[in-house]
Each structure stands twice: as structure tokens, then as C-alpha cells.
C-alpha positions as semicolon CSV with decimal commas, in nm:
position;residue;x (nm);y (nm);z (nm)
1;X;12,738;11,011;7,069
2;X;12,666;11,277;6,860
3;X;12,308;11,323;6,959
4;X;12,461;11,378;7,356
5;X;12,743;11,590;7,217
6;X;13,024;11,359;7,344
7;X;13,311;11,247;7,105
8;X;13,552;11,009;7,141
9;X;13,783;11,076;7,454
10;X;13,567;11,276;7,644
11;X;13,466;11,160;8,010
12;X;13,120;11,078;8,053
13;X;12,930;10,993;8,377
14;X;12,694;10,646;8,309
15;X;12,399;10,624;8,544
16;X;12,121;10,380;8,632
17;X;11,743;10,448;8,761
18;X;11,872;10,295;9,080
19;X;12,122;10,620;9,097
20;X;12,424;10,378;9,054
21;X;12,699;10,518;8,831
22;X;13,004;10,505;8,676
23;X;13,229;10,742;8,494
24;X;13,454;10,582;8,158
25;X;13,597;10,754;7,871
26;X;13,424;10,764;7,498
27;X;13,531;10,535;7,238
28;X;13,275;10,674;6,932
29;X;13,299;10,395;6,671
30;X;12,972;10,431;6,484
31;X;12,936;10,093;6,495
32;X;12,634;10,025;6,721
33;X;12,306;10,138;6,703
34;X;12,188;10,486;6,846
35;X;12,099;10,508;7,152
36;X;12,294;10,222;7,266
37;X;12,611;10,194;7,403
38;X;12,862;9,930;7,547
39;X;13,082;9,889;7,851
40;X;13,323;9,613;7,872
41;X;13,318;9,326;8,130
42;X;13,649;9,291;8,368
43;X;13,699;9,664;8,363
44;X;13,705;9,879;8,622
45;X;13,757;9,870;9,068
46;X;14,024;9,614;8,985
47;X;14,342;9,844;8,987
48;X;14,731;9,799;9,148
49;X;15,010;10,043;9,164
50;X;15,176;9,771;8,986
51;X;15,010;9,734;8,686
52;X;15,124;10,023;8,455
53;X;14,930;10,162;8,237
54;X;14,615;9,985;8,364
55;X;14,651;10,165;8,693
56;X;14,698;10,471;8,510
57;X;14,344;10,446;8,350
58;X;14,187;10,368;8,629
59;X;14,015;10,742;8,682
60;X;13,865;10,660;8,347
61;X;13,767;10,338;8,317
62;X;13,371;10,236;8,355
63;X;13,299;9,957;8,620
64;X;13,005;9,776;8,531
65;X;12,960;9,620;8,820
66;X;12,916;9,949;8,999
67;X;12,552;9,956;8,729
68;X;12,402;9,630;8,868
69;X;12,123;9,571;9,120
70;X;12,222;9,232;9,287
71;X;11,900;9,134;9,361
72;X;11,820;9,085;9,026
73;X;11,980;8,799;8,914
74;X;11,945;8,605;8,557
75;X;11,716;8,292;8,607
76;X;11,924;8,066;8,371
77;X;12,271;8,132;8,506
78;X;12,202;8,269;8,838
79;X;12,446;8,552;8,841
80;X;12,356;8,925;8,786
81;X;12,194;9,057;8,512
82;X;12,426;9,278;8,346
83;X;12,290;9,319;8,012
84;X;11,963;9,547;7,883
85;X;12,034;9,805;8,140
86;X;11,830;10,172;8,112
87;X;12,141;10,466;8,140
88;X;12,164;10,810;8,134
89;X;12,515;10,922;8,003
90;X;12,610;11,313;8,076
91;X;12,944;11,469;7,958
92;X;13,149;11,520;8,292
């Protein structure tokens, strides 16, 4: 985080060779190695007025599904690939 001069709560913009991208907020923890970083599964494009404070994050919460290419699937489970992607993450 340091190295791309982002700390925790800032918004960052997450984006793919492919030019997919998603924006999500920061969470610095220093614990996971440089240069990688981590977005959560069952986050994100899945928002209700009804859901509280989960609809209130919604402006900052990454969708990794908006990162992967769907025609590359994993050959043991058959379902995207959503791990080992290449990003580029820019302070928005």
C-alpha cells in the first residue's frame, strides 16, 4: 500500500489487462505480501435498498466478478478462474 501511496480507507480503482475494473476501499493490514492484494468473494453488484448498511457501501465495495474473463474457466472445477489475476490499483 505504501509503495502506491494508498492507506487504509482510501478509494482505489482495481484494473485488469482486459481493461475490466472495479473500484473498493483500502483495508492496509500488513499482513500479505507486497505487491499482492486481496478482494473478497460475494462482494459487490449484489445490493438492495433494503439491506442497510450493505447498500450503503455499495459505491465502495470491489466486485470481483466485474475482474474475470469468462472464457477462461478453471479445468478442475469448471467455473471461472478468479484467483492469480495481474491488477493495476490507482488511488481514485
Amino acid at each position: 500500500a505504501s509503495r502506491l501511496g494508498v492507506k487504509t480507507g482510501d478509494l482505489v480503482m482495481v484494473e485488469n489487462p482486459l481493461g475490466k475494473s472495479t473500484k473498493g476501499k483500502v483495508y492496509a493490514s500488513g499482513g500479505i505480501r507486497p505487491g499482492v492484494i486481496k478482494i473478497g468473494f460475494a462482494t459487490g453488484e449484489r445490493f438492495s435498498p433494503g439491506l442497510g448498511p450493505a447498500y450503503k457501501s455499495r459505491k465502495y465495495t470491489p466486485s470481483h466478478s466485474m475482474l474475470v474473463d469468462p472464457d477462461v474457466l478453471s479445468p478442475i472445477m469448471g467455473f471461472p478462474a478468479y484467483a492469480d489475476m495481474i491488477v493495476r490499483v490507482k488511488k481514485i
